[in-house]
N, C-alpha and C positions, 0 to 999 in steps of 0.2 A: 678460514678457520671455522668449526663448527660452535655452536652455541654450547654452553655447558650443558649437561643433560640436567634435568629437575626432577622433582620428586616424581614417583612412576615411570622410571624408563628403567630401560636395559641399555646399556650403551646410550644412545639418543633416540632410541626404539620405543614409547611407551606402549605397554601389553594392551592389544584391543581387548573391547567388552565380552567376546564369545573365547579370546584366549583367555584372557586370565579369568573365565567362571571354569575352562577347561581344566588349567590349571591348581585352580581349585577345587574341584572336583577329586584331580587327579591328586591330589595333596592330604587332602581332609579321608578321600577311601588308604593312601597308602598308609595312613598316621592312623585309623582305625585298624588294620589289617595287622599293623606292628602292635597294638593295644592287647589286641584279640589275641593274637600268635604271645605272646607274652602272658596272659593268663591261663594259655597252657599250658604253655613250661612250667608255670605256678601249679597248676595242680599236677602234670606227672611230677613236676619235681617232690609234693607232697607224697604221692604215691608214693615214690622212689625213698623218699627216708621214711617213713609209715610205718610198710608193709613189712611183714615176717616171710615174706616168697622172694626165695631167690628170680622165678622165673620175671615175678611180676616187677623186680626192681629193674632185671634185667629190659624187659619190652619198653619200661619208663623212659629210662637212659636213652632206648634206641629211637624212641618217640623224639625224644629232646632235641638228639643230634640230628635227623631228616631235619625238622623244624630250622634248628641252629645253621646247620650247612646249606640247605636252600631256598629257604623263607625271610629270616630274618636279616640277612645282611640287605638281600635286593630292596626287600620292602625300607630299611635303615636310608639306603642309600637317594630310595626313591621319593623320602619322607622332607630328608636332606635338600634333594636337588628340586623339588618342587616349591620347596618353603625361600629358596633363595632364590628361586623365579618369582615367586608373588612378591618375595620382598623388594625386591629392584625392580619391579615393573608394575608399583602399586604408587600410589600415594603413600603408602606405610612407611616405606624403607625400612634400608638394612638396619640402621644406625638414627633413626629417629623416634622412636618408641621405645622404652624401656622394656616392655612386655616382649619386645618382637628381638629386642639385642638376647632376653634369658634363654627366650624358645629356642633362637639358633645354638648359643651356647651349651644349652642343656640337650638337642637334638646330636651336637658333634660329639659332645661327650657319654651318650649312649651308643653313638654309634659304633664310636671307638671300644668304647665296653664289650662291647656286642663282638666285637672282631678279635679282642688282645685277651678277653677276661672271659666271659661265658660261653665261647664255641672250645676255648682250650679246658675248660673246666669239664666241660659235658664229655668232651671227648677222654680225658683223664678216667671220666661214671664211666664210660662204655668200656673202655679198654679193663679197669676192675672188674666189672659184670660178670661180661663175658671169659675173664680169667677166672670168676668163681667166688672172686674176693670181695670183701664187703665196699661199701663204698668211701673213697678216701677220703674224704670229709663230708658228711652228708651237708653243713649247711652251704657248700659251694653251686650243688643244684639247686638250691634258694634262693640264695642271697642274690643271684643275680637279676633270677625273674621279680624280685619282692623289690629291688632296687629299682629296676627298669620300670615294673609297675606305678611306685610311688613317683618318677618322673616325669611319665607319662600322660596318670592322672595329674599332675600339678600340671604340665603344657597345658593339655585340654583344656582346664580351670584358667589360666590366663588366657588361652586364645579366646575364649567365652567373654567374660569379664573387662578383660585392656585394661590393667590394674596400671600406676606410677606415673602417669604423662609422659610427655618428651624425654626425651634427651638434654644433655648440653646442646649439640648439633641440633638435634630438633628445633629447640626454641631458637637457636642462631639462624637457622633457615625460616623461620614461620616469620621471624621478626623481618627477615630480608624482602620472602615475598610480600610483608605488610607496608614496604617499605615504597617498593617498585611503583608505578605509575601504572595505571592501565593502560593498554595498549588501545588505540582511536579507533572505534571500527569505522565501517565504511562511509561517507559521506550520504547523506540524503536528498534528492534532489529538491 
């Protein structure tokens, strides 16, 4: 039978020091990348309701959806799947920090935004555009990036900060490992 895994592992893996600076690395550029790519949508999408140019609302939209269709979901995903490497394979964990249960919850549910709500909206802009027609609600090319934005920046601010303490679990495990004995090291001649 294997020992229960403890805080910092993956399975019963804990992440070495050169993986998880990797993984962080890899975590902190994708969650920049997604920050970045989001306050461009913010400004074409300003363009896009703005501007009195057909052409220019049009190139707006076509900006958004390049971004939307091949930028933003990899970079979402890649934000996602790194953030839940460092969490099971840190001392953080998934479910022991309060700060670190918002970040995943508020990362899934951008992501999901990101895939159900603003790749279907932009695509909606382009198809009006390019038909000649105005756009069908201008604050949809908005709303999403100005939503995603204020998310993003709130992550960042907790990931900085480590606002709330533990968890329930949290404190249930800090108590346990305060609990345990230390293990004998080796005898001294």
């Amino acid at each position: 039978m294997f020992p229960a895994p403890g805080p910092g592992t993956v399975g019963c893996v804990k992440l070495s020091r050169p993986a998880r600076r990797a993984h962080l690395v890899i975590h902190v550029t994708a969650s920049a990348g997604w920050l970045g790519l989001t306050v461009g949508l913010l400004a074409l999408g300003v363009t896009a309701t703005t501007t009195g140019s057909p052409a220019a609302v049009e190139a707006s939209v076509r900006a958004m959806k390049l971004f939307a269709d091949w930028l933003l979901l990899p970079l979402a995903l890649l934000t996602l799947g790194s953030g839940l490497v460092l969490s099971l394979g840190t001392p953080w964990g998934l479910a022991r920090h309060r700060w670190v249960v918002t970040k995943f919850w508020l990362t899934l549910a951008t992501t999901a935004a990101t895939a159900f709500a603003l790749r279907p909206g932009v695509d909606a802009a382009v198809a009006a555009a390019a038909a000649g027609h105005p756009l069908p609600d201008g604050g949809d090319v908005l709303a999403g990036p100005v939503v995603s934005l204020s998310a993003y920046l709130f992550m960042t601010a907790v990931s900085i900060l480590k606002p709330w303490g533990l968890t329930r679990r949290g404190r249930r495990l800090r108590a346990a490992a305060a609990r345990r004995p230390e293990p004998a090291g080796p005898a001294r001649p």
